[in-house]
C-alpha positions in Angstrom: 81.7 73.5 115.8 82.2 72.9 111.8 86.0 73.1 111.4 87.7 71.6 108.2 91.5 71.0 108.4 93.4 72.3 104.9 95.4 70.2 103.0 98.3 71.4 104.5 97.7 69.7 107.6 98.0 72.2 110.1 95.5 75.0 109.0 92.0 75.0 110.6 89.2 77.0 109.5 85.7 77.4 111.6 82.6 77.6 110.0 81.1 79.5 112.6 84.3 81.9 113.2 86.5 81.9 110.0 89.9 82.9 110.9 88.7 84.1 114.3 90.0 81.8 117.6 87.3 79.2 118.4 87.9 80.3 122.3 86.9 83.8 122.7 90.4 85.9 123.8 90.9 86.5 127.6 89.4 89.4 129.0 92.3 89.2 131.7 94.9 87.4 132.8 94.5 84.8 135.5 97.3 85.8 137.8 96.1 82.9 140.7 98.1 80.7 138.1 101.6 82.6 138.2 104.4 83.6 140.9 103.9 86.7 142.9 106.1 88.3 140.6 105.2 87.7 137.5 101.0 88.3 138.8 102.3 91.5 140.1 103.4 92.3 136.3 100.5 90.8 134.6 98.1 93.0 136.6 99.8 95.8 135.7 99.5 95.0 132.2 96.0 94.7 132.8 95.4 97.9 134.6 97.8 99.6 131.9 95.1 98.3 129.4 91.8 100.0 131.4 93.3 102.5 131.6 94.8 103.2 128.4 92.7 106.5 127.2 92.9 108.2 130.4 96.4 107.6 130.0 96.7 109.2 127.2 94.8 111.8 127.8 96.2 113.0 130.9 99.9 112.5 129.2 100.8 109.7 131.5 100.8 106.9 129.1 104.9 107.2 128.6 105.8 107.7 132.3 103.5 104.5 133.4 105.5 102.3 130.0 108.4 103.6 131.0 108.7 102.5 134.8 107.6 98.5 133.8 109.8 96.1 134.8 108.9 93.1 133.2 110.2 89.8 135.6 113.0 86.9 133.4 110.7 84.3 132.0 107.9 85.9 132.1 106.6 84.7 128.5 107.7 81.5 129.0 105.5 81.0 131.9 102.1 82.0 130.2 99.6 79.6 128.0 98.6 80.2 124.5 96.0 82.5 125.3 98.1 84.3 127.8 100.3 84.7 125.4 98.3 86.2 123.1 97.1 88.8 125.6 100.1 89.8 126.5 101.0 90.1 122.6 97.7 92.3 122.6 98.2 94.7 125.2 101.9 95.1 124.9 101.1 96.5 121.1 99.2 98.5 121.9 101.3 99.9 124.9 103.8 100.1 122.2 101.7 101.8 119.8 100.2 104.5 122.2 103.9 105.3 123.6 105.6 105.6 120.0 102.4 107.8 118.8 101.3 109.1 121.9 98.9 112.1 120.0 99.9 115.6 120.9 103.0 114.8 122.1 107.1 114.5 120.4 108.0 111.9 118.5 110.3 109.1 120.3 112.6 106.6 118.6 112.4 103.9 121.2 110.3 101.7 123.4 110.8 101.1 127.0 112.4 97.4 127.9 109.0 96.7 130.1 107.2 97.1 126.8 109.4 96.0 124.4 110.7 93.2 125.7 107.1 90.9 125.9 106.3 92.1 123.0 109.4 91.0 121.0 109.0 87.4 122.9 105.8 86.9 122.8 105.7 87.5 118.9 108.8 85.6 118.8 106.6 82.4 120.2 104.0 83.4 117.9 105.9 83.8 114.8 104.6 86.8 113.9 106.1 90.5 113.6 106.5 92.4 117.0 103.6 95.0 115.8 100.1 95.9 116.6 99.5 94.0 113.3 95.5 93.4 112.0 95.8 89.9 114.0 95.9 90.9 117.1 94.1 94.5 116.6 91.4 92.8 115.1 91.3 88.9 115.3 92.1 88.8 118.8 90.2 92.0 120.4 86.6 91.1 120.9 84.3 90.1 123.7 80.8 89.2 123.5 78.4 91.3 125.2 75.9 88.3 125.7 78.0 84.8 126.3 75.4 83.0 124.3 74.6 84.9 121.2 76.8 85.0 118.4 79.5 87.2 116.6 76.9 89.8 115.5 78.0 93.4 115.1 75.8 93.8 117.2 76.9 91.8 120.3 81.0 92.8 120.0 83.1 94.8 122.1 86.4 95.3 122.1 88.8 94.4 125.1 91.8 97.0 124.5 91.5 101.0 122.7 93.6 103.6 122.3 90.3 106.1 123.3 86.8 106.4 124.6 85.0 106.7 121.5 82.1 104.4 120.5 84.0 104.8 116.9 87.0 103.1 117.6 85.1 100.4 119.0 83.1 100.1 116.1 85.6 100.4 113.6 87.3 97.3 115.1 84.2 95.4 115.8 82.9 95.8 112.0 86.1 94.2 111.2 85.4 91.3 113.2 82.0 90.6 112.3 83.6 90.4 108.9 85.7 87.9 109.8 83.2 86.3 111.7 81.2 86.3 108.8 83.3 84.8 106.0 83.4 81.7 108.7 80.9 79.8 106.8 82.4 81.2 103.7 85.8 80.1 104.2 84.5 76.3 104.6 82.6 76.3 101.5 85.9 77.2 100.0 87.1 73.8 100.9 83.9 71.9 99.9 84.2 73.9 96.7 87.3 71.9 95.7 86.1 68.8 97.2 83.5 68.9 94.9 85.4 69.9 92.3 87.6 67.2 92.6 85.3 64.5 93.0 83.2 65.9 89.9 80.1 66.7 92.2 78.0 69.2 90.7 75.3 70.0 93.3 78.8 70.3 96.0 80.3 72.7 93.9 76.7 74.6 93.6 75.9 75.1 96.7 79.6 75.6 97.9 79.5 78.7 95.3 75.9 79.6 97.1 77.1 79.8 100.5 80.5 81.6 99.0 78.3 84.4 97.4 75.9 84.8 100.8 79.1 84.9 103.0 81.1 87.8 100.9 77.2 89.7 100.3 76.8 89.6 104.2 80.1 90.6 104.3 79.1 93.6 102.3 76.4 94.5 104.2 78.3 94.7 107.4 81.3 96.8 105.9 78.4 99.2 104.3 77.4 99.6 108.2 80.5 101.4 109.3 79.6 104.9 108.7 76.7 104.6 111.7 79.1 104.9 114.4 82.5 106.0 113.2 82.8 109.7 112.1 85.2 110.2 109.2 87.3 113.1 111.2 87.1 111.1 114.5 88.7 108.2 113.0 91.6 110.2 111.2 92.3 112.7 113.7 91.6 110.4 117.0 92.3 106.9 116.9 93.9 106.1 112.9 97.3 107.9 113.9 98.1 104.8 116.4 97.4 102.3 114.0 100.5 103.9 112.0 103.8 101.7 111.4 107.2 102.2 113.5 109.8 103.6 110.8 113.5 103.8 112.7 112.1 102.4 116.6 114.3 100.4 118.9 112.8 98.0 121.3 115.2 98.4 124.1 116.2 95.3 126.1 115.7 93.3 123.1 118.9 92.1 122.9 118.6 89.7 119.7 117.9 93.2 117.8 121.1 94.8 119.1 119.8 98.6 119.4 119.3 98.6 115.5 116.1 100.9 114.8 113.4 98.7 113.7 110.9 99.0 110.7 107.2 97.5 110.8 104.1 98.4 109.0 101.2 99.2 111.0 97.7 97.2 111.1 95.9 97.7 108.7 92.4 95.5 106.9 94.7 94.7 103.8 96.8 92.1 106.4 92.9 90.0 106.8 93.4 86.9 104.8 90.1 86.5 104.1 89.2 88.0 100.5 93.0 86.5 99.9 91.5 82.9 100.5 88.4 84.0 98.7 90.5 84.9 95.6 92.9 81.8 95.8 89.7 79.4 95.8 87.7 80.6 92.8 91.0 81.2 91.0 90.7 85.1 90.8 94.9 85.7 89.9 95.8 89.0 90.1 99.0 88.1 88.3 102.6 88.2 88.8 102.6 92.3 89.1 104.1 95.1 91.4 100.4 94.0 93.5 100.9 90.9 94.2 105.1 91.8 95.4 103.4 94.2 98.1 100.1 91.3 98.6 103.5 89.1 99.5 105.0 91.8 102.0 101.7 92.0 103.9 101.6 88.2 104.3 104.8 88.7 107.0 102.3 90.4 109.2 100.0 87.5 109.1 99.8 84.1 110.8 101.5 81.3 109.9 98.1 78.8 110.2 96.1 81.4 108.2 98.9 81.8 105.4 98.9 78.2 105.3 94.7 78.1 104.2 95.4 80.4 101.6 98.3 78.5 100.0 96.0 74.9 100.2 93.5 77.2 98.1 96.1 78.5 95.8 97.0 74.3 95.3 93.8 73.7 94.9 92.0 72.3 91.7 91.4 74.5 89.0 87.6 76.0 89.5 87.4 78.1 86.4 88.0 75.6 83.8 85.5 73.0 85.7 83.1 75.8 85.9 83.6 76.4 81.9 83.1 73.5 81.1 80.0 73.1 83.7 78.2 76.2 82.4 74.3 77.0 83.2 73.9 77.5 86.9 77.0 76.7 88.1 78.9 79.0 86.0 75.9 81.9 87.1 76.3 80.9 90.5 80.6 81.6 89.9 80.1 84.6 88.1 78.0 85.6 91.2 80.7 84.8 93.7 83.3 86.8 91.6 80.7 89.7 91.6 80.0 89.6 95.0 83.9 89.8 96.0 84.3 93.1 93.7 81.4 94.9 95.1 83.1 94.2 98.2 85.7 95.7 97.8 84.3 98.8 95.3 82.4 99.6 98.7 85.8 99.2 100.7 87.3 101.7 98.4 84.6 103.7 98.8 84.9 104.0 102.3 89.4 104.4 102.7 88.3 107.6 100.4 85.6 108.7 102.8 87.5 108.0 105.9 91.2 108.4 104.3 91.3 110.2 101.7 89.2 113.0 102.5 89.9 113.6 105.9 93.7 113.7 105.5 95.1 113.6 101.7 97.2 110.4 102.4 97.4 108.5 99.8 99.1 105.8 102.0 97.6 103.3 105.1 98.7 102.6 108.1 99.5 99.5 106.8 102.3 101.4 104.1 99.7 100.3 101.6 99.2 103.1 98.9 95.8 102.0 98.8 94.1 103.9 95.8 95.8 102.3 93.6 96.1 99.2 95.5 92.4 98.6 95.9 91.4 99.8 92.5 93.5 97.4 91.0 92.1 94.7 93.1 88.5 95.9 92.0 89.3 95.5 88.4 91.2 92.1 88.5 88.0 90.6 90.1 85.7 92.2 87.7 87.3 90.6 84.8 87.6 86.9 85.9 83.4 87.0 85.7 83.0 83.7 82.9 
């Protein structure tokens, strides 16, 4: 697999995958590895997981949370990808018990929930949230072993419901991700050949750039063929929602204090970010780039660290100046490819957001009209 290792020395970034995991997630845990005790919990966690919608349906999601007992050490014991599982499943236990649709409101979740999920995020230095990383980045099967990350051949491995809409929502978002893969490494050959003053590098590095973000495109402009507008507000968005004043009992580092997270949300993807940061698209030192900074808490560490290689990159735009003819076209494409994106992803939080509910906030506490606007116009003007 084409992976290229940023300058920072520790971020990786497929070619084929992007900012996906090279191994596919685990579809279940493998409790033949663990004690009787902590298999017995594991396999709860993975029967809490099936069985997620009927759960909710039937009201019996907070009963089941509530009477976990999750076994000392428990985190400790699992592997990376374990881990990550257990990160997956516990948010969205989490999520499905604090906004449990229909029912009250609680201020809490249960010590069998919260507890893994603090430690696990702890170990994974990320927030203890059903953030965009593991709603997204780490929720996908394929449905044939050998073919690729198409739309086409997703699934997901954990929802909140039964509907095909969900599942498409969140598998659009990972055939995105999948498809800036070759994208994101022709970032880095961008300002290799910047660097080293090679002019037929830094073309086709901008090539493959503009036919990453257009397929991008495409696959974005495909949501509306299996996600209904009203489904998605009324059905599944409200568990993608934020915890404002939750406390994760048993945590004791946290010391009962309510706790304050945004919720997932597409703006956490770091993949138009690196995008930006690599062709030198700055959308200056505003009131956007404060709340582009808050997001970056909810992403990972190794994905962060990609972006800030680009951002200490060469400079492109002055090499592509002074380059002009078909390098500077072949820029100017790139640039215009990345705001049609996301002219089409406004299009589409207005379809799906907007209209269906009169928020003018996402779940990720972004107010996103004027948030994604903004974005759209900064990238329109850095075309040479």
């Amino acid at each position: 697999m084409n992976s290229q290792r940023s300058n920072s020395g520790d971020a990786v970034v497929s070619g084929g995958q992007g900012f996906l995991p090279e191994t596919d997630p685990l579809e279940s845990f493998d409790t033949a590895e663990h004690n009787p005790e902590v298999s017995a919990y594991l396999n709860q966690m993975d029967e809490l997981a099936r069985e997620l919608p009927a759960l909710l349906d039937g009201s019996e999601l907070r009963p089941a949370v509530a009477a976990l007992s999750a076994p000392d050490g428990v985190v400790q014991s699992l592997s990376p990808r374990e881990c990550r599982r257990l990160c997956l499943v516990s948010g969205f236990l989490a999520s499905a018990y604090v906004h449990d649709i229909g029912n009250d409101p609680v201020d809490h979740i249960p010590t069998g929930v919260a507890v893994p999920l603090y430690e696990c995020s702890q170990r994974l230095d990320r927030e203890p949230m059903l953030a965009y990383d593991v709603l997204c980045l780490h929720n996908f099967r394929r449905e044939t072993e050998a073919d690729g990350l198409e739309l086409t051949n997703l699934d997901t491995l954990v929802d909140f419901t039964t509907h095909r809409d969900e599942r498409w929502f969140v598998t659009v978002h990972i055939a995105i991700e999948a498809a800036a893969g070759p994208g994101l490494a022709a970032c880095r050959r961008l300002h290799e050949g910047v660097r080293n003053d090679e002019r037929a590098v830094v073309l086709d590095a901008l090539e493959t750039i503009h036919e990453s973000v257009t397929r991008q495109t495409g696959i974005m402009n495909r949501m509306h063929e299996h996600n209904d507008p009203e489904t998605f507000a009324r059905e599944f968005r409200p568990y993608y929602d934020g915890f404002d004043g939750i406390v994760y009992e048993g945590v004791d580092e946290l010391d009962g204090e309510p706790q304050h997270h945004r919720g997932g949300s597409g703006a956490q993807s770091l993949v138009l970010p690196s995008v930006d940061a690599a062709l030198g698209i700055d959308h200056g030192a505003t009131g956007l780039t404060s709340h582009l900074d808050a997001l970056r808490t909810y992403m990972p560490d190794e994905h962060l660290a990609v972006v800030d290689s680009f951002e200490r990159g060469p400079e492109v735009r002055p090499y592509v100046t002074q380059a002009e003819g078909e390098i500077q076209a072949a820029y100017n494409d790139c640039v215009e490819a990345v705001a049609e994106f996301r002219t089409v992803h406004f299009g589409q939080t207005m379809a799906y957001i907007r209209r269906m509910t009169g928020d003018s906030a996402g779940t990720g506490g972004t107010d996103y009209e004027s948030f994604l606007q903004t974005l759209q116009s900064n990238t329109e003007a850095h075309t040479l």
